[in-house]
C-alpha positions, 0 to 999 in steps of 0.5 A: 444110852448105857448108864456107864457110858452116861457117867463116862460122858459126865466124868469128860466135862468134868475133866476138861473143867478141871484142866480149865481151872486146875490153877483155881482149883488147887489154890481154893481157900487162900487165892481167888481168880485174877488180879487187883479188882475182880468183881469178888467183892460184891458177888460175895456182898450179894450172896452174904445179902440173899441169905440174911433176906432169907433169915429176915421175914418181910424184908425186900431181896431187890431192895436195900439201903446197905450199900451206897448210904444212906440211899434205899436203891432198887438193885433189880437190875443189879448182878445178884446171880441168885440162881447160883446161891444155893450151891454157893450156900452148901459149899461154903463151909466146906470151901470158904466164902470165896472157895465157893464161887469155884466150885461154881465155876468148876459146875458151869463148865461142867453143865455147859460141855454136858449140855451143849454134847447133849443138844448136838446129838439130839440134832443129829451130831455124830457122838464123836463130833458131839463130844468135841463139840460140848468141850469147844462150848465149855472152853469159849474164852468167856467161860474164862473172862467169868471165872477170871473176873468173878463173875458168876452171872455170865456163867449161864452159858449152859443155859442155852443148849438147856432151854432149847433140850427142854423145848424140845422136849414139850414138842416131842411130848405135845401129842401127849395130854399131860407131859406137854404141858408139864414140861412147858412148866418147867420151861417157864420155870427154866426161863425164870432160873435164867434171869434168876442168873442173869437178865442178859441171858433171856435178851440172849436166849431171844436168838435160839428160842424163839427161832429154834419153837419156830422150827418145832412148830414148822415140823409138828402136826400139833401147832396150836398146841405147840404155841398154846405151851409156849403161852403157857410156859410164858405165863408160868415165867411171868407168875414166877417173876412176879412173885418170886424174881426181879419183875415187879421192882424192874418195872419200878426201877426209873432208867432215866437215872442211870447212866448208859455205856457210851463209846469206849465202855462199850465192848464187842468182840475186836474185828478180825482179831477176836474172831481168829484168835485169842488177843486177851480174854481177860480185857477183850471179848474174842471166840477163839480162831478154832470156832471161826475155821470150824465155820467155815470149813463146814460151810466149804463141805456144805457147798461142795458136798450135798447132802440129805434133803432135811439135814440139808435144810436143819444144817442151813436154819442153824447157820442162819441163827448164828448170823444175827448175834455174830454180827452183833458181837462185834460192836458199835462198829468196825474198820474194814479195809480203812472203811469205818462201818456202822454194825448194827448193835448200834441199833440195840443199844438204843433200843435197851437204853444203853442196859446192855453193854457188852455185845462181846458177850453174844460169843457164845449165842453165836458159838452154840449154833455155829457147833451145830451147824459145823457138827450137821456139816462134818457128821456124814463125812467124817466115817465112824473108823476115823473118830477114833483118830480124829476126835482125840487129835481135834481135841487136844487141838482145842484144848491146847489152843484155849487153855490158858492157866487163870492167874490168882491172888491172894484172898483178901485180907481177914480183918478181926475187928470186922468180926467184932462188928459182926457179933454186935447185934440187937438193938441199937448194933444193927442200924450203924454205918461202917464207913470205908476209907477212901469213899467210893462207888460204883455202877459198872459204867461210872466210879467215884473214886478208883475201881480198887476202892469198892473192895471194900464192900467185900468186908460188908459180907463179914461185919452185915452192917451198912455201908456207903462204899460198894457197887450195884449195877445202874445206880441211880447217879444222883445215889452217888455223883455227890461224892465226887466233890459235893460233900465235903466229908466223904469227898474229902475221905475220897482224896477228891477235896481237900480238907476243910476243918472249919466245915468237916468237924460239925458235918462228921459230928452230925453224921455221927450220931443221926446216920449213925455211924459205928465205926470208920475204917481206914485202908492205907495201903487203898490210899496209899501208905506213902502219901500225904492223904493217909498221914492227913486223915489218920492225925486230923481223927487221932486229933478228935477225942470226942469223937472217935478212938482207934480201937484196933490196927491190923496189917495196914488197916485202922479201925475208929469207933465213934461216940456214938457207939454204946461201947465207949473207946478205950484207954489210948493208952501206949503197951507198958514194957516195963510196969509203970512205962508206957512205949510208942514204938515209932514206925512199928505195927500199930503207932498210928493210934498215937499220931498226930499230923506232922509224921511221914510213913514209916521207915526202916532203916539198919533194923529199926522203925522210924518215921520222919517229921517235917510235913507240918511245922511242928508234929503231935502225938496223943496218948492216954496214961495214969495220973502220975508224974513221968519222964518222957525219953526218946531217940531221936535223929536230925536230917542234914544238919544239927537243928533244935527240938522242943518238946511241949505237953498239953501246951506246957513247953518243956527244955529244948535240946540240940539234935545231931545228925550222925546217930539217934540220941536219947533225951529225957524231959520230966513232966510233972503231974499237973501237966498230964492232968487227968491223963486223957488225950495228952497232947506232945507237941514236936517243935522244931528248926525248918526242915530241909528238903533232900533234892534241895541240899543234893542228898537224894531225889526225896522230894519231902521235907524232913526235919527230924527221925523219931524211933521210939517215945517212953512215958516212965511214971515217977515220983517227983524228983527234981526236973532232970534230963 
């Protein structure tokens, strides 16, 4: 084939992956594919975690402690995806980490449309049928659900044409002394570079392969050369997986400690639905309505129209490799008519242990020889004077039919300080825990904690530290099922046990230093910013001096660094506004330094932050300020009705004033030297009359108790005038 007419070819897929992801493409560097909890965050991990093992002599890639700590997992049968790293390592400055897994997916298309073109005229597909073809293969609805999901590892499709174009080519090469044995080499190396992307692929592959060397053994006059290749070509992926892939830790890895998919977190393809149409590509496995008419249109042609002896033959072989992973896509079972029928991927199930759980992932491995076939079946009927009509209008048909815009999200947030983490290294930064809140992990089947909540091992690909939250397919359960309500830390940090301040401060204290922990980050908006949970979590650590220190507040996430770490905490000093006047500015960014228990959310009404106190008897907030006398001022509103305020500091009770409900008011209280001590951790204590609540006292459907607003706190140092007000 003509160079020119090659690149042609090459520039088509290239084409038709770019109208399958021009919404992905355009949005490169600040939108990722999806929504809500796509699998970005550990793919990002899993990338982030093969280039530190390459710049770590003697560390194990397929064994880790840095996520789900402090357990050492064996992630052999995790979705690492390594075959994709390199391309994902060399776009990445030029993309972004995130950026990156475009361009993979922009790739995979391309190679499989190529690929799949490549295989269809080698068997004998006219070009223009072989053309549509390829493109049908690229545009399957799973090439989609991958993208859309983040899930590079199910990109492998191409794979399939691939390995049988390789075998192919060891039979045609098989009278000749070296090149056979050279391309049962590479496809040794090839069926490693599959489970290098997915162990899935070579269960897969199980239904082209080996039927597809059978028919080459059947055609050669070379047979025992041809089953001596493929021996070798098996050993070659043996030796390779030993020493270089996931064999041996796989053959360590205990199953019996995992979970299997069972009943609803099984997915197969939807009968009929999935097989006529498109129902959802995001939720639901489907192979499109095109593919089925395809089939059954050339098996109508096939029927009436008789053809060539061979073709004849090869035509019905590839029908018949088709059947097996049809019938397999669709599931544990389907209704037929009212009937309820056991398929037999029931059967699969058990024999896998439950490891395989999608069998709505076979669309493609049933896809592939089904083009074949229909391509075998329409190319002697199809007369080359009418490609130049048909192809482009079946073309356009299928793109038209399958193209569906992928939805984006913005990129997850960028934290500063998680960069400052990472610049802490040497000894003894690198052997801290960052601990994510709310506490969550994950399998694939089972998460303690919402699926939401593992995002945040996304951020371990930024600070490189260990860390308890995250995902790796097939846990062991024993890893994490602790989590749930077993510990009364972390469960707590999960929202799954309530808090138990007599047990929690020792436990947190000795996990502190023997983990170690560095740091623990709270996520409100992952907690909920109006909740209850967030404003406990967040007052009980403002509470802990001795223990932990808020360090930085960045959109809606706290960062707390702990005593263990040898960098100490700051000051919690308020920003000074004025030289020798210190201001919390109540509801703005950044108060939840200062809080203690006792404020609700922060609101903003007429142009202010506030926040409500009313949650506990009375509120505190903690501050850090030079020694010195001060007069402490605020505004302050009451809810309702006129209620009286006390203000005490470091337990010194100072005037108590009426508060009116109309407007903020101001009152100033002076404070004298003896009281702030040596300024650390002073504790204001907010104590005030009974809350009301809204719904009670027909003002609103607020179903809180509210006691009082809290605009804004002063801290004016003086010198020690007589006490004014």
């Amino acid at each position: 084939m003509p160079l020119k007419r090659q690149f042609a070819i090459l520039l088509f897929y290239v084409l038709v992956g770019f109208l399958s992801l021009f919404t992905v493409i355009f949005t490169t560097g600040s939108r990722i594919p999806g929504q809500g909890a796509t699998d970005y965050y550990h793919f990002s991990w899993s990338y982030w975690w093969v280039g530190h093992i390459l710049d770590t002599p003697g560390a194990n890639l397929y064994e880790t402690n840095y996520v789900i700590f402090p357990f050492t997992s064996n992630i052999s049968y995790h979705t690492l995806a390594v075959f994709w790293f390199p391309l994902w390592a060399v776009t990445k400055p030029l993309l972004g980490a995130l950026g990156a897994f475009n361009a993979i997916s922009w790739t995979a298309f391309t190679l499989t449309g190529l690929l799949c073109y490549a295989f269809l005229r080698r068997a004998g597909v006219s070009n223009g049928l072989a053309l549509l073809g390829g493109a049908a293969l690229e545009v399957t609805p799973l090439m989609f659900l991958a993208t859309w999901w983040t899930t590079p590892n199910l990109l492998g499709v191409f794979w399939y044409p691939a390995h049988l174009l390789i075998w192919g080519e060891v039979a045609r090469q098989a009278h000749h002394r070296w090149k056979s044995w050279a391309w049962a080499g590479i496809e040794g190396a090839a069926l490693w570079a599959a489970l290098l992307t997915d162990l899935q692929h070579l269960l897969f592959l199980a239904f082209l392969l080996p039927p597809f060397a059978l028919l080459t053994m059947i055609q050669s006059r070379r047979r025992v050369k041809l089953a001596a290749l493929g021996g070798f070509a098996l050993v070659v992926f043996l030796i390779l997986s030993w020493w270089v892939g996931p064999l041996r830790p796989m053959l360590e890895f205990d199953r019996d400690k995992t979970v299997a998919a069972e009943g609803g977190l099984i997915w197969g393809i939807p009968f009929p639905d999935g097989y006529v149409g498109i129902p959802d590509y995001v939720r639901l496995y489907s192979a499109g309505g095109l593919i089925t008419l395809a089939v059954f249109s050339a098996l109508a042609v096939s029927l009436i129209r008789q053809t060539r002896k061979e073709v004849r033959r090869l035509k019905w072989f590839w029908f018949g490799v088709m059947l097996p992973p049809l019938i397999l896509s669709a599931g544990m079972e389907i209704t037929l008519a009212g009937t309820t029928i056991r398929m037999p991927y029931a059967w699969l199930h058990e024999l896998t242990g439950g490891t395989f759980r999608a069998p709505g992932r076979l669309g493609p491995v049933f896809v592939f020889p089904a083009l074949v076939f229909a391509g075998l079946a329409w190319t002697p009927i199809v007369a080359k004077r009418l490609h130049v009509f048909l192809i482009p209008v079946l073309f356009w048909v299928l793109l038209a039919y399958h193209l569906i815009p992928i939805e984006t999200q913005p990129n997850p947030p960028i934290y500063k300080f998680y960069k400052m983490m990472a610049s802490e290294t040497g000894d003894p930064y690198d052997e801290y825990v960052v601990l994510e809140v709310p506490v969550a992990v994950g399998d694939g089947i089972v998460t303690v904690g919402k699926p939401e909540d593992l995002k945040p091992m996304y951020y371990g690909s930024i600070h490189h530290k260990r860390m308890v939250t995250g995902h790796f397919s097939r846990a062991y359960l024993e890893y994490y099922w602790y989590l749930r309500t077993d510990h009364p830390v972390l469960s707590w940090l999960g929202q799954r046990r309530a808090l138990e301040l007599t047990v929690v401060e020792p436990l947190l204290r000795e996990m502190i230093f023997t983990y170690p922990i560095g740091y623990i980050v709270i996520h409100q908006d992952a907690i909920g910013l109006e909740t209850d949970a967030v404003q406990e979590i967040i007052g009980y650590f403002n509470r802990l001096p001795d223990l932990l220190c808020p360090i930085a507040v960045e959109d809606d996430a706290i960062a707390y660094r702990t005593a263990w770490h040898p960098n100490g905490c700051p000051a919690r000093t308020p920003p000074e506004v004025q030289p020798g006047v210190y201001q919390v500015d109540v509801g703005a960014d950044g108060d939840e330094s200062y809080l203690g228990w006792g404020f609700y959310w922060p609101e903003y009404p007429a142009g202010i932050s506030w926040r409500w106190m009313g949650a506990y008897p009375q509120a505190e907030l903690y501050v850090d300020l030079p020694p010195a006398d001060y007069e402490i001022s605020l505004a302050v509103q009451s809810f309702w009705r006129e209620r009286s305020l006390q203000i005490v500091v470091n337990g010194t009770a100072l005037d108590t004033v009426s508060i009116k409900t109309d407007f903020l008011q101001e009152f100033t209280f002076f404070v004298p030297q003896k009281v702030i001590g040596d300024g650390k951790h002073i504790i204001v204590q907010f104590v005030y009359d009974s809350p009301d609540v809204p719904t009670d006292v027909g003002q609103s459907a607020d179903p809180r108790s509210l006691a009082l607003a809290l605009d804004w706190i002063r801290f004016a140092a003086v010198d020690p005038p007589g006490a004014g007000r």
